[in-house]
C-alpha positions in Angstrom: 70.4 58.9 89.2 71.8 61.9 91.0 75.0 61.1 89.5 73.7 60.9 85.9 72.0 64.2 86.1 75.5 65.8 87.7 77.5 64.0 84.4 74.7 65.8 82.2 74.8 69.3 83.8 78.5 69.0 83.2 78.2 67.9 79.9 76.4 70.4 78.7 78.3 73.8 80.6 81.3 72.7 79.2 79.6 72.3 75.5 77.7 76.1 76.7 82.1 76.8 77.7 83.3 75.9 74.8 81.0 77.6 72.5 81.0 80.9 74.0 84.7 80.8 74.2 84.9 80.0 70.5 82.3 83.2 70.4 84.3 85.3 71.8 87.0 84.6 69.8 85.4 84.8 66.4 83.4 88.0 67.7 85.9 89.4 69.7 89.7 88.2 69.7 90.0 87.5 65.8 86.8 89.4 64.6 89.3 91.1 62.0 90.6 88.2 61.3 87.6 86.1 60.1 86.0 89.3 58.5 89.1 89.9 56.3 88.7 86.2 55.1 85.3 86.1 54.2 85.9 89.9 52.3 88.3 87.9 50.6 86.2 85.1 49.8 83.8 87.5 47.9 86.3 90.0 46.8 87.8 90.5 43.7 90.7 92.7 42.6 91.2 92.7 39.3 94.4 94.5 37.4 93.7 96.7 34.5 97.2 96.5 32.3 98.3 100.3 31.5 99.0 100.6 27.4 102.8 100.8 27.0 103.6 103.9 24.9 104.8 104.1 21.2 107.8 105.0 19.6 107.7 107.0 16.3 109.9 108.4 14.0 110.8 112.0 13.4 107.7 112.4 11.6 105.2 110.7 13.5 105.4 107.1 11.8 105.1 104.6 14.2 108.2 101.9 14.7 107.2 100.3 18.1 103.1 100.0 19.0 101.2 98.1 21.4 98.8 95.8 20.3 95.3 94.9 22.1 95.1 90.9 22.9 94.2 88.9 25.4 95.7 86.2 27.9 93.1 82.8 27.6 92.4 82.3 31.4 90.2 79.1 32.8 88.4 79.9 36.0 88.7 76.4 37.1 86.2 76.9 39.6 83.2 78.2 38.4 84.0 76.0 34.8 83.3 72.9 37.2 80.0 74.4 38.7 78.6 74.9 35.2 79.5 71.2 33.4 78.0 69.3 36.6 74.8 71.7 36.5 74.9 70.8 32.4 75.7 67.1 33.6 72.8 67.0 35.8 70.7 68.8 32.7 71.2 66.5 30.4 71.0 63.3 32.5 67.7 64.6 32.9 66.9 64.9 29.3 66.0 69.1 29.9 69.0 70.1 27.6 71.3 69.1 25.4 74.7 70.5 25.8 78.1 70.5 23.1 80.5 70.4 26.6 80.1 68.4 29.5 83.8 68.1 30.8 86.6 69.7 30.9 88.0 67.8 27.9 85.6 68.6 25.6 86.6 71.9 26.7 89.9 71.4 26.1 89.3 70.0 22.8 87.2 72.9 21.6 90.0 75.5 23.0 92.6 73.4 20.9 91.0 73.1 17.4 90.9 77.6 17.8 94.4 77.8 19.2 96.1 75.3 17.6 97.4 74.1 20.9 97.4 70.0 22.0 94.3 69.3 23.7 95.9 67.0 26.2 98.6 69.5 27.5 95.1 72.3 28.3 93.3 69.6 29.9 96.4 68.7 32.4 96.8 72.3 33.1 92.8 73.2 34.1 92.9 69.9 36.2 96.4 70.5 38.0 94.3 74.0 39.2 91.6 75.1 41.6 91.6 78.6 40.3 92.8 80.6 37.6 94.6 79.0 34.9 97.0 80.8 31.7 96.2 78.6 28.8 97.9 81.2 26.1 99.5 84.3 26.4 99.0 87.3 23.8 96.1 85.4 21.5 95.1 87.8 18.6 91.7 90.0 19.1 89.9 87.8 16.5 91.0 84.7 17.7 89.5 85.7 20.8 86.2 86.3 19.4 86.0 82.9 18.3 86.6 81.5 21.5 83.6 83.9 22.7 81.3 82.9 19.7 81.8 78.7 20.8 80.7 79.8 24.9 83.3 77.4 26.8 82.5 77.2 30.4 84.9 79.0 32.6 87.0 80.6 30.0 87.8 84.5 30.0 90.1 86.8 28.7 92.7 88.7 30.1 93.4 92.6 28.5 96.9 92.8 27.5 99.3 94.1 24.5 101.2 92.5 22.7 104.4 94.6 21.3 104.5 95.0 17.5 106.9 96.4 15.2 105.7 97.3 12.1 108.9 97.8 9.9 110.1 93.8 11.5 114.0 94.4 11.3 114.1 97.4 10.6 116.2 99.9 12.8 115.9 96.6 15.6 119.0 97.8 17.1 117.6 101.3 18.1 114.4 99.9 18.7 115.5 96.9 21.0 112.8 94.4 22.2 110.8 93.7 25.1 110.3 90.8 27.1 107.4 88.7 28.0 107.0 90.5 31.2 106.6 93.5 29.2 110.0 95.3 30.0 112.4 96.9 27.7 115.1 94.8 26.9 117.5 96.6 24.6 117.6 100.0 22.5 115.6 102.5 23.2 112.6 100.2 24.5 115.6 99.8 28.1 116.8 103.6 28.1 113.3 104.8 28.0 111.6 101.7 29.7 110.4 104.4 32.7 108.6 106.3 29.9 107.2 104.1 28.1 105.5 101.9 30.8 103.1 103.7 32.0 100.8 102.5 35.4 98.4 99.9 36.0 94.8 100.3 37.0 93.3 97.8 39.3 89.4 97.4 40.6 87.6 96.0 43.3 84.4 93.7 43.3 82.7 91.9 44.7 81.5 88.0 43.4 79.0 85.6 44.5 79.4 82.0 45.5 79.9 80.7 41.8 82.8 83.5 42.0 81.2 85.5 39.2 81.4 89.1 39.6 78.3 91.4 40.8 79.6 94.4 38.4 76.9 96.6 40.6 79.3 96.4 43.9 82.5 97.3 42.0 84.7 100.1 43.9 87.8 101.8 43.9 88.3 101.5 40.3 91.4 103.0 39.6 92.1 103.6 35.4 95.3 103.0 34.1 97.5 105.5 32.7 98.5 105.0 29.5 102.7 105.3 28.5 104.2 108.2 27.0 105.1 108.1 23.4 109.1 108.4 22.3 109.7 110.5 19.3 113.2 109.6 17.9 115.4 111.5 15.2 115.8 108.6 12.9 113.8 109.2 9.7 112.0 105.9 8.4 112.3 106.5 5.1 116.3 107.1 5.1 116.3 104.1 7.7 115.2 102.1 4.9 116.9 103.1 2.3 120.2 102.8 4.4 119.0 99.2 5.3 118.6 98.4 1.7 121.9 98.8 0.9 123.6 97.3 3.7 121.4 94.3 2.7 122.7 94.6 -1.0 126.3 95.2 0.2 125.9 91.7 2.3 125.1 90.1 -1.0 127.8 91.3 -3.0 130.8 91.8 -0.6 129.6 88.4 1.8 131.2 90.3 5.0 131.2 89.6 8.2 128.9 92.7 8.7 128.4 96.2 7.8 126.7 99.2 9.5 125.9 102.8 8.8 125.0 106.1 10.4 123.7 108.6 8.9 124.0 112.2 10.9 122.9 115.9 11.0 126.1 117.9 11.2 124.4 121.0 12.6 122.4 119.1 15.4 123.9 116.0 16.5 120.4 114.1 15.8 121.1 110.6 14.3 118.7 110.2 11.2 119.4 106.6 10.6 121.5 103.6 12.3 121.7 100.6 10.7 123.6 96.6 11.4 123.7 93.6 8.9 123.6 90.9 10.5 119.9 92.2 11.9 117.0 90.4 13.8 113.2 91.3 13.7 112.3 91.8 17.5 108.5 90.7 16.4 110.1 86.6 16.6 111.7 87.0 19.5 111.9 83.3 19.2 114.2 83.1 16.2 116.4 85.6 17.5 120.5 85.3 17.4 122.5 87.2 20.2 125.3 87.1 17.6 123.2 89.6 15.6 121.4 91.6 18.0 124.8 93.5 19.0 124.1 97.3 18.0 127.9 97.4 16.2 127.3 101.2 15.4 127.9 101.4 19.7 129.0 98.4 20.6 131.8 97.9 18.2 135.5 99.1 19.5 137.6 98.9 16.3 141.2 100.5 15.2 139.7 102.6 12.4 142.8 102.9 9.8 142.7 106.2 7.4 139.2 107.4 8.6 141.3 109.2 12.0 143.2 110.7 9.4 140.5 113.9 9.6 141.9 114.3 13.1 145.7 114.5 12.1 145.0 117.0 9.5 142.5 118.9 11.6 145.2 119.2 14.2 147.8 120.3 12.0 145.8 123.1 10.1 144.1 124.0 13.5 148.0 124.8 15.1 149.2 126.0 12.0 152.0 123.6 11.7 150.9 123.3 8.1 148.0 124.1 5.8 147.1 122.1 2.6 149.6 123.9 0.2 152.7 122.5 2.9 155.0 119.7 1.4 156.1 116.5 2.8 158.4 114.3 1.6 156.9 110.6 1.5 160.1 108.4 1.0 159.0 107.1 -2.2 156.3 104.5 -0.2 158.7 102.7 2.5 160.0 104.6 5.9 161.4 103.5 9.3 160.6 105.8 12.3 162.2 104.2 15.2 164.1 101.2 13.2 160.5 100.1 12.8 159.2 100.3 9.0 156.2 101.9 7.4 154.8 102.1 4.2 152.0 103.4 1.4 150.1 101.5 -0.6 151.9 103.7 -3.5 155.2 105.1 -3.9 154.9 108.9 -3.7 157.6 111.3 -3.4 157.1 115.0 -2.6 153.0 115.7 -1.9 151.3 118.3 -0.2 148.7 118.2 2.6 146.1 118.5 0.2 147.5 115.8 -2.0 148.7 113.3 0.9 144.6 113.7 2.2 144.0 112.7 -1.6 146.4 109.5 -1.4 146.0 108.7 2.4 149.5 108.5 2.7 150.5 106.6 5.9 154.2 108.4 5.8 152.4 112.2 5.0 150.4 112.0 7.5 153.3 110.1 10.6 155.4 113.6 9.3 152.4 115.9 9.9 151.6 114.4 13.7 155.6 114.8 14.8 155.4 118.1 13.9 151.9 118.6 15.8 153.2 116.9 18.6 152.5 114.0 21.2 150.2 116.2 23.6 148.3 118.5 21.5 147.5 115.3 19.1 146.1 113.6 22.0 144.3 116.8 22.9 142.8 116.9 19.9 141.8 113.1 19.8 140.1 113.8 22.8 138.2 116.8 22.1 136.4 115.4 18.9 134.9 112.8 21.0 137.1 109.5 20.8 138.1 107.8 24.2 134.7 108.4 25.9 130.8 107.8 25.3 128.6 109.9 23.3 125.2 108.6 23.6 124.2 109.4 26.8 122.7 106.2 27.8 120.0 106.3 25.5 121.8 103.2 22.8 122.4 100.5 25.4 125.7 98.6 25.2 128.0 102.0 24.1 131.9 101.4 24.5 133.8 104.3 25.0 137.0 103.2 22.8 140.5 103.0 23.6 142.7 105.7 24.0 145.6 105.3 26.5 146.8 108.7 27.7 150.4 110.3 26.1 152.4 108.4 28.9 151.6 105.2 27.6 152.7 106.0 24.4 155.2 103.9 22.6 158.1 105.7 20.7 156.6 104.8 17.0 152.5 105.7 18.3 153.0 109.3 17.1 153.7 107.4 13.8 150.6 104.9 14.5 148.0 106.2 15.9 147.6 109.5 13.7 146.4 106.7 10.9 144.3 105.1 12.9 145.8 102.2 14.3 147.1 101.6 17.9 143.2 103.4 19.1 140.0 102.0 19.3 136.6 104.1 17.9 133.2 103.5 17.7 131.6 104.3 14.4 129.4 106.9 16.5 132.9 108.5 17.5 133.3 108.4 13.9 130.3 110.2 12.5 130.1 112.5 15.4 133.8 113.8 14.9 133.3 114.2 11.0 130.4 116.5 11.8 133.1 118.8 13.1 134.3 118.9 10.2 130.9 119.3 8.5 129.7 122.2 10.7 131.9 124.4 11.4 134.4 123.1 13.7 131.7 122.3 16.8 131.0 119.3 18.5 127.5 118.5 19.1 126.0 116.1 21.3 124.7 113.1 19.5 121.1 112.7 20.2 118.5 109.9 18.8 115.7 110.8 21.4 113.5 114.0 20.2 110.7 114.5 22.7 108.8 112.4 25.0 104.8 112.7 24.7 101.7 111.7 26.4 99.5 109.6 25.4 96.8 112.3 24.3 100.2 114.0 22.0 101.1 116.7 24.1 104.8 117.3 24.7 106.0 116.5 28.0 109.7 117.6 27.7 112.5 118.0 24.1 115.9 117.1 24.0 117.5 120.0 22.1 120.5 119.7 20.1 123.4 121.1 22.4 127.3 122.3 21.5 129.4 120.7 24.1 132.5 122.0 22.9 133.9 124.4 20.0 136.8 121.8 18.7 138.4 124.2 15.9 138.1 127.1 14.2 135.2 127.8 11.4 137.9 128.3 9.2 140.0 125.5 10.1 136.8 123.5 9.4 136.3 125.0 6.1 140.2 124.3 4.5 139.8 120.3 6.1 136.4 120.3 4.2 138.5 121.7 1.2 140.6 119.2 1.5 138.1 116.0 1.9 136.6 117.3 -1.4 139.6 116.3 -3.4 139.3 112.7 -1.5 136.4 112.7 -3.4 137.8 113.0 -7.1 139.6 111.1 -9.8 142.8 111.8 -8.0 141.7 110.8 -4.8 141.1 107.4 -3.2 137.2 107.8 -3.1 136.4 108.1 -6.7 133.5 105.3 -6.1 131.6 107.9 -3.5 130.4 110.6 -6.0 127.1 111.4 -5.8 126.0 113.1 -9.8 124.7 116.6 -9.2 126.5 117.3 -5.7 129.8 118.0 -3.9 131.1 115.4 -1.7 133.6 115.7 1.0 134.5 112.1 2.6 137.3 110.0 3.8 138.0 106.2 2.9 139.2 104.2 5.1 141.5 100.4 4.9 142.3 99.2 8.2 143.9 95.4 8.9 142.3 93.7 11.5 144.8 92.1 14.5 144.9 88.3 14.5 144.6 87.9 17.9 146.1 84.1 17.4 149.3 84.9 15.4 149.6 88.4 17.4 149.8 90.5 14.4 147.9 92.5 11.9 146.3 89.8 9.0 146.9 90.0 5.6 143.2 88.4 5.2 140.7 90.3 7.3 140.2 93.8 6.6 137.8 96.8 7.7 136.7 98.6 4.6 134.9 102.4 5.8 133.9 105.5 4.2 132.8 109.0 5.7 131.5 111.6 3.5 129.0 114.2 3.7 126.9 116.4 0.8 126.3 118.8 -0.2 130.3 119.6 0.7 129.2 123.8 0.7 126.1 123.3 2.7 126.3 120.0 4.7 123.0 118.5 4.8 124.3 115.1 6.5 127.2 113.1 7.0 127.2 109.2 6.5 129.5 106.5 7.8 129.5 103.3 6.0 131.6 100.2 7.5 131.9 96.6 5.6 134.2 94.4 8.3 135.8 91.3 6.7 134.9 91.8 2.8 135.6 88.7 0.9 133.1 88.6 -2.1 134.4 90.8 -4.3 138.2 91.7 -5.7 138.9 94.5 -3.6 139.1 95.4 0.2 139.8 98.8 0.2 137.6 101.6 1.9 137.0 102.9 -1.5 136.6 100.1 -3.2 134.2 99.0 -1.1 132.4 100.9 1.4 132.7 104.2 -0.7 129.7 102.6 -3.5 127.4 101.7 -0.5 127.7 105.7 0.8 127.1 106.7 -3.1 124.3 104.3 -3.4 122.4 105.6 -0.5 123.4 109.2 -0.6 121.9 109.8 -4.0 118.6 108.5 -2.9 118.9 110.2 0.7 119.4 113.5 -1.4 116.3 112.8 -3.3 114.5 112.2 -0.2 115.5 115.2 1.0 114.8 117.3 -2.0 118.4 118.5 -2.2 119.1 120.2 -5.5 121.6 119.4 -7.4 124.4 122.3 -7.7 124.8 123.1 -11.5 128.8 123.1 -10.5 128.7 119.9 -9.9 126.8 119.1 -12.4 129.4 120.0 -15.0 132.4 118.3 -13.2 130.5 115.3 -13.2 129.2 115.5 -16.6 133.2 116.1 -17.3 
C-alpha cells in the first residue's frame, strides 16, 4: 500500500515537473517565439500594387498605360469552411445552395473564364491556402465572377499594361514582362521611373481567416509611377509607319526603317521598323522582329557618308562646289585595285559629282582631304560611337577602325561609305549637321519625366555637344544636297510639291558573308533629306534593306518615294507653307 501511494506521489510531481517546465518555456524561454506565431496566425499583410506610370507622346497622347484588373485568387481555406457549413445546410433541408464543392466551383469559374474546369479544380485541391487561378482578368469579367458569389474566391488589384496604338512605335516603346518589369525600349531605360512603390497593410483575421477591416494598421499607400514624356509625335509616328507598311508591300524587302529628326534639337520625332510586333500579344511575338534596326543595325551605308566627304572637303577648303574633278569616264584603279560609277562622267564639279554620286569624284576629293582629318571628321559627326545615351536599348556604336588600320585603297573606300559601319541614328544625327548649321546635337527621345499628379520632376534639354563645321560650310553642303534633289540629280523621286528639299540617296551592296564579297543581289536602298531646305523643319532617314519587288534597287529609286510620301504629309501636319519658289519650279 505504502508502495502504491510512493508510485502515485511520483507520478504525479513528475506530471506537476513536466508541466511547469513546459510553462516556463512557453511563458518564459520562447514566449516570443509562440507570440510571433499566433500574431501570425491572425495576421494579415496584404500588398497594395503601386500603378506603373505612363508614357505619352510630345503632346500628351498616351502610348503605354496601365490598366486596372485583377488576379482570380481561391482562398482554399475559408472556400472549404463555407461548402461544408452549406453541405451541412442543405442536408438539413434549411437551404438550398447552387455550390457545394469545389467542383461546382470550378465549373462556375470556367464557364466566366473560359478556362477547363478540371485544370481549376486540380489547382484549389493541390493548395491549403492561396491559390492564382488567372492572372490579369478584365474589370468586367471580374464583376461577373462577383455577381455568381463563389465561395472562397477574391480578387487581386493589379494592371495590366496596354498599348493603345498596338504596333505602333513597339520598338521605342518596348514591352514588359509578366512580373511587371521593363523589357525593352523605353519601358528598360526608364524601368526606375516608371515603377513606382508598393503599398502594403496589416490586419488582422479571425479563425475562418476573413479579415476584421476594424483592426487594420500600418497601411502604407502606394505611390504611383512617374509618367515619361517622349519627343516622338504620334501623328508623324503613324504616318511614317504607314508608309513603311506600304513600302513592304510594294518593294517585299527584307525590312525598312525610318527616323524622322529635329535638326535644331536633336529630339527624335518618329522611329519606325518593318518587320514590327504589337507588345499587347506578347504571346505572338517574333524576336526576329522585335530588333529596333534604327539602333541595333550596324550597316556599311554606301553614298549616304558621302555628306561627310564633302563636308570635309568644303570645311578645309580643299575644294568648294564650283572645283573640278576629273572622273575617268566611269572606271579608275587607285592602288591597281578598280573602281567605278554607275555612269561614265568626265570632267564634274563638286556640285555636280554630289548630283551624280560619283564614287571616283568623291575617292579624288578624300586624297586631297587626307587620311587623318577625314577620319577626324568621321568622328566628330557622330559615327564610331553611341548616341542615345542608354535610353534605346540594344544601340551599336558602328565600326570605325582608327587611321592605322587603314588599308592603302580605304581613303578610296570608306569616303563612299563602304569599308565603315553606321547606324541609321548616326545617320540622321550627322545630316542634322548639315541641317542646322554645322552643330551636333545630342539625340534625345526622352522629354521630361512627371509625377503622377503632372507635375514636372526634371527635362532633358536639347544640348550642343560639339560645333562640327562652320555655319557657312553647312549652308554651301546644304546648297549642294538641293541639287541631289532635282532632275539632274539622283533623287528626283524625293520632291516634295511646294517645298525645297535637300537630301542624299544612297545604293550600298551588301557583303555575302558566304562567297566573301560584295553581292550583286542584295542591296541597301536609303535616302536622307530634309525640308524646307532654307529653314529645316526636320530631317528624315528612310532605309529599304534587300528590295526585290520592284525593277529598281537604287536609293532613289526606292527609298527616295517612301521620304516623298511621308514628307508631304509630315509638312501638312506640321502646317509648313509651301514657298511660292518652289512652287514655280515644281510647277516647271
Amino acid at each position: 500500500m505504502k508502495g502504491r501511494i510512493i508510485a502515485v506521489v511520483f507520478v504525479l510531481v513528475l506530471l506537476l515537473s513536466t508541466l511547469s517546465v513546459r510553462l516556463i518555456d512557453i511563458q518564459y524561454v520562447n514566449a516570443r517565439n509562440f507570440i510571433q506565431q499566433a500574431a501570425k496566425n491572425h495576421t494579415l499583410q496584404m500588398i497594395v500594387k503601386a500603378r506603373r506610370g505612363d508614357i505619352l507622346d510630345a503632346s500628351g497622347n498616351i502610348m503605354a498605360t496601365s490598366v486596372p484588373c485583377r488576379n482570380i485568387v481561391a482562398d482554399t481555406i475559408r472556400m472549404r469552411q463555407i461548402l461544408a457549413d452549406r453541405r451541412k445546410l442543405a442536408a438539413a433541408g434549411k437551404k438550398k445552395f447552387q455550390q457545394v464543392s469545389e467542383d461546382e466551383v470550378a465549373r462556375e469559374l470556367g464557364r466566366i473564364l473560359a478556362m477547363n474546369p478540371k485544370e481549376i479544380a486540380a489547382k484549389m485541391r493541390e493548395s491549403k491556402g492561396d491559390v492564382i487561378l488567372a492572372k490579369r482578368i478584365g474589370l468586367d469579367q471580374w464583376g461577373t465572377i462577383m455577381e455568381a458569389k463563389l465561395p472562397g474566391i477574391k480578387g487581386e488589384e493589379t494592371y495590366i499594361r496596354s498599348y493603345p496604338e498596338g504596333r505602333g512605335a513597339a520598338h521605342v516603346l518596348g514591352y514588359v514582362s509578366n512580373e511587371g518589369v521593363g523589357m525593352d525600349g523605353v519601358e528598360r531605360s526608364m524601368n526606375s521611373y516608371l515603377l513606382g512603390t508598393d503599398g502594403f497593410y496589416v490586419t488582422e483575421k479571425d479563425a475562418r481567416q476573413v479579415e476584421m477591416r476594424v483592426y487594420r494598421s500600418q497601411d502604407k499607400q502606394p505611390k504611383d509611377g512617374y509618367n515619361i514624356c517622349l519627343t516622338i509625335d504620334q501623328t508623324i509616328q503613324h504616318i511614317v509607319e504607314e508608309e513603311l507598311d506600304a513600302a513592304m508591300q510594294t518593294y517585299n524587302p527584307s525590312g525598312v526603317y525610318a527616323i524622322v529628326m529635329k535638326p535644331d534639337t536633336g529630339e527624335i520625332m518618329a522611329m519606325a521598323n518593318r518587320p514590327s510586333y504589337d507588345p499587347n500579344s506578347r504571346g505572338q511575338m517574333d524576336i526576329k522582329s522585335m530588333r529596333n534596326r534604327c539602333v541595333a543595325d550596324v550597316v556599311e551605308p554606301g553614298s549616304t557618308f558621302k555628306i561627310v566627304t564633302t563636308a570635309a572637303a568644303l570645311n578645309e577648303e580643299v575644294a568648294n562646289l564650283d572645283t573640278v574633278f576629273f572622273c575617268e569616264n566611269g572606271s579608275w584603279e587607285y592602288y591597281r585595285v578598280p573602281l567605278h560609277d554607275h555612269g561614265s562622267y568626265g570632267d564634274l564639279s563638286v556640285r555636280q559629282i554630289l548630283q551624280k554620286s560619283s564614287n571616283i569624284g568623291f575617292a579624288k576629293i578624300a586624297i586631297g582631304v587626307g587620311e587623318e582629318r577625314l577620319f577626324s571628321y568621321i568622328r566628330a559627326f557622330g559615327f564610331g560611337r553611341r548616341t542615345m545615351d542608354g535610353y534605346l536599348g540594344g544601340e551599336a556604336k558602328g565600326k570605325l577602325a582608327s587611321v592605322d588600320r587603314w588599308s592603302k585603297i580605304s581613303i578610296t573606300r570608306i569616303p563612299i561609305g563602304y569599308e565603315v559601319g553606321v547606324t541609321p541614328i548616326q545617320v540622321v544625327s550627322a545630316m542634322s549637321v548639315i541641317a542646322n548649321g554645322g552643330s551636333y546635337m545630342r539625340p534625345i527621345i526622352v522629354r521630361e519625366v512627371r509625377d503622377a499628379d503632372g507635375k514636372e520632376q526634371f527635362r532633358y534639354e536639347p544640348k550642343e555637344l560639339r560645333q562640327v563645321i562652320r555655319p557657312e560650310t553647312a549652308a554651301r553642303v546644304l546648297e549642294g544636297l538641293e541639287g541631289v534633289v532635282s532632275k539632274e540629280g539622283t533623287a528626283a523621286a524625293a520632291k516634295v510639291p511646294g517645298f525645297r528639299v535637300a537630301g542624299k540617296t544612297g545604293t550600298a551592296r551588301k557583303w555575302d558573308a558566304e562567297k566573301k564579297c560584295y553581292s550583286r543581289e542584295r542591296y541597301l536602298a536609303s535616302f536622307i533629306g530634309f525640308l524646307p531646305a532654307d529653314k529645316p523643319k526636320f530631317v528624315m532617314l528612310v532605309m529599304v534593306d534587300e528590295p526585290t519587288g520592284g525593277k529598281s534597287f537604287y536609293g532613289g529609286k526606292v527609298a527616295a518615294p517612301v521620304f516623298s510620301a511621308a514628307a508631304k504629309r509630315i509638312a501638312n501636319h506640321l502646317d509648313l507653307r509651301p514657298a511660292p519658289a518652289a512652287m514655280e519650279v515644281a510647277a516647271r
